[in-house]
N, C-alpha and C positions, 0 to 999 in steps of 0.2 A: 274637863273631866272625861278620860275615852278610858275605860277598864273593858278587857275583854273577859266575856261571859265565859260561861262552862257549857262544856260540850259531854255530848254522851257517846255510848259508843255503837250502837244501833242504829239511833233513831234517821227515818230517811231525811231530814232536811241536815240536822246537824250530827247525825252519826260519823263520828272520825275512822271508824271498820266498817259502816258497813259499804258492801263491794258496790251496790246499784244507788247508794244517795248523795246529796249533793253537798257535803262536808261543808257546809256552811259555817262560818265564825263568826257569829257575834258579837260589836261592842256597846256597851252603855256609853253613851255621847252625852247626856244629860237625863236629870231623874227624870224617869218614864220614856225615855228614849233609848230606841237601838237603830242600830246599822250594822249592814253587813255586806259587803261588794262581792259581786263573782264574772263569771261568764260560762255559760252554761252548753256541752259539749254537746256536737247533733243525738245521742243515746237519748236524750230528754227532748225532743221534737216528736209534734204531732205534722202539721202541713212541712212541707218542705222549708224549711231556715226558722221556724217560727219555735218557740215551746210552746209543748200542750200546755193545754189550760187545766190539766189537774196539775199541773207542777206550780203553775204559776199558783194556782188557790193554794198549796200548802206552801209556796214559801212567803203567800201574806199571810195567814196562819197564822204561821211562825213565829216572822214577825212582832204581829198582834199581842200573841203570849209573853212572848221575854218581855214586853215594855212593862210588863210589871213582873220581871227577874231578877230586878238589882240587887238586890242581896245575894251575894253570893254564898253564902252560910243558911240563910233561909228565907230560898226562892218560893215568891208563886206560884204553884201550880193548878192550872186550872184546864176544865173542859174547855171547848168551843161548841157554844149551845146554838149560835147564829154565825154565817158569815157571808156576807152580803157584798158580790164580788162587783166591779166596774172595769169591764174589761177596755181600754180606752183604744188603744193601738197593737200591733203583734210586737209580742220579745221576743225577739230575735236573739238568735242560735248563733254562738262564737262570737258574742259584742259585750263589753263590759256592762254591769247592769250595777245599780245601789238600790238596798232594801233599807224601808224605814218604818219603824214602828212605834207609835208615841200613843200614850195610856193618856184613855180620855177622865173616863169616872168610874170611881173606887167605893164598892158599898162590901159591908161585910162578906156576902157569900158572892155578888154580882160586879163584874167589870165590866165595862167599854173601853176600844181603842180602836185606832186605825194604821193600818199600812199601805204603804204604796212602794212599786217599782218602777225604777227613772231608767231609764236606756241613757246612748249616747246624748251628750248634748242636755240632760238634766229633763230628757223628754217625758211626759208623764204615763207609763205605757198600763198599769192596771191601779188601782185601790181598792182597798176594803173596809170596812165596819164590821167590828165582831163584837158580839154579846158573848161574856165569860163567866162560867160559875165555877168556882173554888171546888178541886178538888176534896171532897169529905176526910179530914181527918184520920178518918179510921180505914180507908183504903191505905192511905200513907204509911201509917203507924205499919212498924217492922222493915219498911223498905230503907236497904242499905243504899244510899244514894251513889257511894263511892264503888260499891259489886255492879253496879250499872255503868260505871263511869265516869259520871257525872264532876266535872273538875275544867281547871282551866287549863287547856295543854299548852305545852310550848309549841310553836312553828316547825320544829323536827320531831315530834309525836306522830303528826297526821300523817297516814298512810294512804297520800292524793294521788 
């Protein structure tokens, strides 16, 4: 089961416009799981070859949030109330990398999950644990998902 997610069109990890993010695609691999591959251009380094580590923390994030996205009619949306980073080795700049995100536990308003980013080689280069509360209802209520973007694009959508 690999269905790719819905992208928006702003947003800095998976904005497909916008000009300074990192057009991330996510797919569901299994319930509660995502993955998403990149490699990531020197614009996004802090030390010389390396990514900063705010990139890396928002694309565990990220991550963390879609693994409870599977729906694609009606997604999860939730804050990040915690996220508790493991920086383990540098992600390195211009190397293929894989994000994985898999939903630990699921309480009405309250989620947990984790993610992690593999470098070359299935290396284990950061992890996270994030505490997740549900977006309220009533922030939602009237937001057009689709005037946002919010959709699965095709492979010639993206403006990479």
């Amino acid at each position: 089961m690999t269905s790719r997610q819905p992208n928006s069109q702003n947003c800095f990890v998976c904005g497909i416009t916008n000009p300074i993010g990192l057009h991330l695609i996510f797919y569901s691999t299994a319930p509660g799981e995502v993955t998403a591959e990149c490699s990531l251009p020197a614009q996004y380094q802090g030390y010389p070859g390396i990514v900063h580590g705010g990139v890396v923390a928002a694309m565990l994030d990220e991550a963390a949030a879609r693994s409870f996205m599977g729906e694609v009619d009606n997604p999860r949306f939730t804050y990040t109330a915690r996220l508790e980073i493991r920086y383990r080795k540098n992600v390195p700049i211009d190397q293929p990398l894989r994000l994985v995100g898999r939903a630990e536990t699921s309480k009405s308003r309250l989620a947990s999950a984790k993610s992690a980013i593999y470098g070359p080689n299935d290396t284990l280069l950061a992890e996270a644990e994030a505490l997740l509360i549900n977006i309220p209802s009533q922030t939602l209520e009237g937001i057009d998902l689709q005037a946002l973007g919010w959709r699965v694009y095709s492979d010639e959508e993206f403006e990479i």
